[in-house]
C-alpha positions as CSV (number, residue, x, y, z in Angstrom):
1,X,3.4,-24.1,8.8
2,X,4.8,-21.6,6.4
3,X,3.7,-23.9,3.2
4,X,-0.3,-24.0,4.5
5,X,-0.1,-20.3,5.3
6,X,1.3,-20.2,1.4
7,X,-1.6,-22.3,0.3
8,X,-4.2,-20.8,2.4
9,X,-3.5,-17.8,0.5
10,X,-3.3,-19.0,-2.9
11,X,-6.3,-20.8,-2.6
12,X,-8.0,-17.3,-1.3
13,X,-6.7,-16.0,-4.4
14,X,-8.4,-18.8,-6.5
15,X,-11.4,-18.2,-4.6
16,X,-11.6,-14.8,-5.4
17,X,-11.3,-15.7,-9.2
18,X,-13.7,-18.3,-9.1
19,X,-16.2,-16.0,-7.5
20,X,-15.4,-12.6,-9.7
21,X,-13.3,-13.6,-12.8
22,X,-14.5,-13.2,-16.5
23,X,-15.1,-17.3,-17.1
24,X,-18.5,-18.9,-16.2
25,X,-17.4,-23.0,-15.6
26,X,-14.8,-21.1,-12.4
27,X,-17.7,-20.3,-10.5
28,X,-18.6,-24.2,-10.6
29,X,-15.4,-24.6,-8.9
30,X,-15.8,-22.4,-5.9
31,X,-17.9,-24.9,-3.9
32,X,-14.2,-27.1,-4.4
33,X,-12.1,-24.4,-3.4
34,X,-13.8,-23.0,-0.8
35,X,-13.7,-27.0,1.2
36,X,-9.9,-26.6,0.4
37,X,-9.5,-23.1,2.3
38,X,-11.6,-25.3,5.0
39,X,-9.5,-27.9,5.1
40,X,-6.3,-25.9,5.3
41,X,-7.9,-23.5,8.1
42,X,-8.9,-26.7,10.1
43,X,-4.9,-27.9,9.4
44,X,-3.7,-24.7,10.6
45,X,-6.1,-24.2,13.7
46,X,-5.4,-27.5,15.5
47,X,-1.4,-26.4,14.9
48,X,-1.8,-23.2,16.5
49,X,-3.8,-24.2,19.3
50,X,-0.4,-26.8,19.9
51,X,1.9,-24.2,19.8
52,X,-0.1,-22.3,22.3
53,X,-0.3,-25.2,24.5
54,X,3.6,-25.8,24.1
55,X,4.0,-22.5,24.8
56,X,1.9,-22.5,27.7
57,X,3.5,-25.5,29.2
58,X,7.3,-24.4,28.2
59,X,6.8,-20.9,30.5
60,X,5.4,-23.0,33.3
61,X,8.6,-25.2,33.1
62,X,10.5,-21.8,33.2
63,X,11.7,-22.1,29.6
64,X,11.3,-18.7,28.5
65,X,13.0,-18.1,24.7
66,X,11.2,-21.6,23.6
67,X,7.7,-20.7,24.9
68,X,8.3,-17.1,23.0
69,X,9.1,-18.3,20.2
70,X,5.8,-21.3,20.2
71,X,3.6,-17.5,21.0
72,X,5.1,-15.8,18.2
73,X,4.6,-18.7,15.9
74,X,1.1,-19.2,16.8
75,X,0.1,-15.6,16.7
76,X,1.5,-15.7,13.0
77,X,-0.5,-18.6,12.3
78,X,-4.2,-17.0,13.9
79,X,-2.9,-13.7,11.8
80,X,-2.8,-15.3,8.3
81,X,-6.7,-17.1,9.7
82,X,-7.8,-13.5,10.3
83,X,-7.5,-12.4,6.5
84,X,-10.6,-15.5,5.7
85,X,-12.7,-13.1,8.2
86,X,-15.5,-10.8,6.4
87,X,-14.5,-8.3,8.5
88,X,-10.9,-8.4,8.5
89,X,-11.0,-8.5,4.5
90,X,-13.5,-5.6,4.6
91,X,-11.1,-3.5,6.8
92,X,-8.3,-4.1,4.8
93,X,-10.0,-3.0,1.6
94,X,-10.9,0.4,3.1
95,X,-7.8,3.6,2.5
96,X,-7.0,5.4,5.3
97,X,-5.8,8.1,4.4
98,X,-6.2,11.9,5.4
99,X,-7.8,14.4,3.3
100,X,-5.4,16.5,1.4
101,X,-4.6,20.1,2.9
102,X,-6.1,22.7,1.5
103,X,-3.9,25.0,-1.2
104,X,-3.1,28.3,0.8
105,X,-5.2,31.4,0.1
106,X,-3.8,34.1,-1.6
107,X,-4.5,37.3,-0.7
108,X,-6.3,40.3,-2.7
109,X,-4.1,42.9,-3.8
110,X,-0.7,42.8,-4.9
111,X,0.5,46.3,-6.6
């Protein structure tokens, strides 16, 4: 699992270059790259809808720490599927951060 999730990401990162980097013959490559991430996402889909079936049918059997541990690994795999989305990337590209206090006034006078 952990060596898609790795390439899913790289190959985001390839995309990305393809799409905005400095060299022209890249961008002939993105249609390749982009049936990669497909491919990949497909590959890591169909796992993590098996893990949440195992882990469906492991708490039924009453087998509590396995079935957790199929969730968590599933939930790990739909989170690194969430960064393909347009509106996942777009959120994470946004700062959220608060606007800077204002310097204290001074006041008039002083003798």
């Amino acid at each position: 699992m952990h060596d898609r999730v790795a390439e899913l990401a790289g190959l985001r990162i390839e995309l990305a270059t393809c799409e905005n980097g400095p060299r022209e013959s890249r961008r002939e490559k993105t249609g390749e790259v982009q049936a990669q991430i497909d491919r990949v996402r497909g590959e890591l889909d169909a796992e993590a809808e098996k893990l949440e079936d195992r882990a469906e049918h492991l708490a039924e059997a009453g087998q509590d720490v396995p079935a957790a541990q199929a969730a968590v690994a599933a939930r790990e795999i739909r989170t690194a599927l969430q960064g393909d989305e347009p509106e996942a990337t777009a959120a994470k590209g946004r700062k959220r951060t608060t606007a800077a206090a204002k310097a204290p006034e001074t006041r008039g006078g002083g003798a």
